[in-house]
C-alpha positions as CSV (number, residue, x, y, z in Angstrom):
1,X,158.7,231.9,41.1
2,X,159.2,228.9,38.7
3,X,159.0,225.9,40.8
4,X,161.3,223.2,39.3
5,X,161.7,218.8,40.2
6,X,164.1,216.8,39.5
7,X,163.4,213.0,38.3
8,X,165.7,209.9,37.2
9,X,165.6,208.9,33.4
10,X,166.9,205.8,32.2
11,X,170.6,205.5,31.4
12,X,171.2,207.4,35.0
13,X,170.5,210.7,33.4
14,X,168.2,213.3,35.1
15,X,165.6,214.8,34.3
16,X,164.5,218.9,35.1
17,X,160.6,219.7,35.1
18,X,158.5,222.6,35.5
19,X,155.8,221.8,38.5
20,X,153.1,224.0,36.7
21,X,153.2,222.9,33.3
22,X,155.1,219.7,33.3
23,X,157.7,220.9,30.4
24,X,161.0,219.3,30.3
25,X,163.8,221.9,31.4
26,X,166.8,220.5,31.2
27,X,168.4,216.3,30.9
28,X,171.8,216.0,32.7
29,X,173.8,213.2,31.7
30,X,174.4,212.5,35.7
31,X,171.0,212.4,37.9
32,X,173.0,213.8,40.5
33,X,173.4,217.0,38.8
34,X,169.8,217.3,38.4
35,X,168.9,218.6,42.0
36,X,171.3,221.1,41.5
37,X,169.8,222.7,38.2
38,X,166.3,222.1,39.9
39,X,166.9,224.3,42.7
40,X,168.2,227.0,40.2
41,X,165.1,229.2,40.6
42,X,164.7,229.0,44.3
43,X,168.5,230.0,44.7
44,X,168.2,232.8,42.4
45,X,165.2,234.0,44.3
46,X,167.4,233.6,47.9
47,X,170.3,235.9,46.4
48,X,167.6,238.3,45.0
49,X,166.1,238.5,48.7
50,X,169.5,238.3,50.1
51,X,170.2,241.3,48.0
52,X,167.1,243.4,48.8
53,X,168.0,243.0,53.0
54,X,171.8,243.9,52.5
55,X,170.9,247.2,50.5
56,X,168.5,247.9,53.7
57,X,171.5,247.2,56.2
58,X,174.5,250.1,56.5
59,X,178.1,248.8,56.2
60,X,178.7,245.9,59.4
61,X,180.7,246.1,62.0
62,X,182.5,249.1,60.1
63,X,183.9,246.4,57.4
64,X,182.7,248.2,54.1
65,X,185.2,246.2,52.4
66,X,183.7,243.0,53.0
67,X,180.2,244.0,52.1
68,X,181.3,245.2,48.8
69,X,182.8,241.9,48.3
70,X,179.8,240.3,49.3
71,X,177.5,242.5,46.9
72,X,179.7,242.0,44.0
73,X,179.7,238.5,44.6
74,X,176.0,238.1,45.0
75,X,175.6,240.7,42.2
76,X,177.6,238.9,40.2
77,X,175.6,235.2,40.8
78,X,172.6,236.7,39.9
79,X,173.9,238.2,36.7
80,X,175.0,234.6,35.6
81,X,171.8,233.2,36.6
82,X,169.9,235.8,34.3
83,X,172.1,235.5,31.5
84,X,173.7,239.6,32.4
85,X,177.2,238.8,32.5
């Protein structure tokens, strides 16, 4: 998994880096944004482990309907996140 950090610039921008190689990702005009686009790999990797259990587990509680919700939703998140949609 990509391992991303987030840093302050000047101007109150932030600043996305890759831990292994130390490339610049991504600036964000507001450093608070910059957490969130750092954490971008680790969520991705959560919904794609999120998504591996749920395919293990049968329907819940006998609410199909809300598991397929669920799926679609996560389905859809990582699709976004890889650039599917």
């Amino acid at each position: 998994m990509k391992k991303w950090y987030s840093t302050s610039t000047s101007g109150n921008q932030g600043l996305i880096v890759e831990d292994d190689t130390g490339r610049n990702v991504a600036v964000t005009y507001d450093k608070a944004d910059a957490a969130l686009i750092a954490a971008a790999p680790a969520m991705l990797e959560a919904l794609h482990t999120v998504r591996e259990l749920r395919r293990a587990v049968p329907n819940f509680n006998g609410q199909p309907v809300a598991w397929v919700s669920f799926d679609e939703a996560v389905d859809a998140a990582i699709n976004a996140a890889e650039g599917k949609e």
